[in-house]
TORKOL-788595 format. One record per residue (C-alpha): residue in three letters; x, y, z. Coordinates in steps of 0.2 Angstrom, whole numbers, plus 5000, padded with zeros to 4 digits. Example, Ala and Ser with C-alpha at 12.3 -4.5 7.8 and 13.67 -1.06 7.14 Angstrom:
<rs>
ALA506249785039/SER506849955036/
</rs>
This chain:
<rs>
UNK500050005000/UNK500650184996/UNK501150295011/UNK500050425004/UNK498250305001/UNK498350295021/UNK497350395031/UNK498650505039/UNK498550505059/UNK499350685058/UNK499250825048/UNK500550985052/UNK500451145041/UNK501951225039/UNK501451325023/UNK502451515025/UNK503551445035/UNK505651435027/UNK507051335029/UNK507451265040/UNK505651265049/UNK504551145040/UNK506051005041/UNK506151065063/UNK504351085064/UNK504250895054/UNK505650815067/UNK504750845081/UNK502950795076/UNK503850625072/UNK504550605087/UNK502550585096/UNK502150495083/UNK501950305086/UNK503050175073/UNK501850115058/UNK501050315060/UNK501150435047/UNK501050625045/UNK500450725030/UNK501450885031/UNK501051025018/UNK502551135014/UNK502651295001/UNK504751295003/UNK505551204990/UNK507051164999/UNK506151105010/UNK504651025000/UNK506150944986/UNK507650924998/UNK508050925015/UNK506250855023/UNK506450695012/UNK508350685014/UNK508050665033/UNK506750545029/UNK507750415019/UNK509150445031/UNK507950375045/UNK507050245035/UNK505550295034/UNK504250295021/UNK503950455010/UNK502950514997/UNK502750704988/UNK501350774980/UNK501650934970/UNK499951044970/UNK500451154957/UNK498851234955/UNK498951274976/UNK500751314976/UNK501151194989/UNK501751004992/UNK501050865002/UNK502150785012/UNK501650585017/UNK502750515030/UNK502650345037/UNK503650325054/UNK504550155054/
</rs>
């Protein structure tokens, strides 16, 4: 199943926030959240949206996913804690 077809058991909104907030703000909602959890995080910076968010993620194992809504600007971020 794809991270981003679950339900997400979080959602954090980090939208106007720059780097290196959304990646911060996104470390520490993970760190409440429960193995097998996962967030949606929603992300206008790029850096954050394209680089350092999913960088930290593969460095941790977990699963992740990006959606581009180009049409809203902005990036849906799905995060499974592993």
């Amino acid at each position: 199943m794809s991270v981003k077809t679950a339900t997400p058991d979080q959602t954090l909104d980090t939208l106007g926030r720059v780097c290196p907030y959304p990646l911060l703000l996104t470390k520490k909602a993970l760190e409440k959240l429960a193995s097998g959890q996962t967030i949606k995080v929603l992300c206008d910076a790029p850096a954050s949206a394209e680089d350092s968010i999913p960088r930290y993620a593969e460095k941790q194992g977990y699963g992740f996913e990006a959606v581009k809504l180009d049409d809203k600007g902005y990036w849906e971020l799905y995060i499974k804690k592993s």
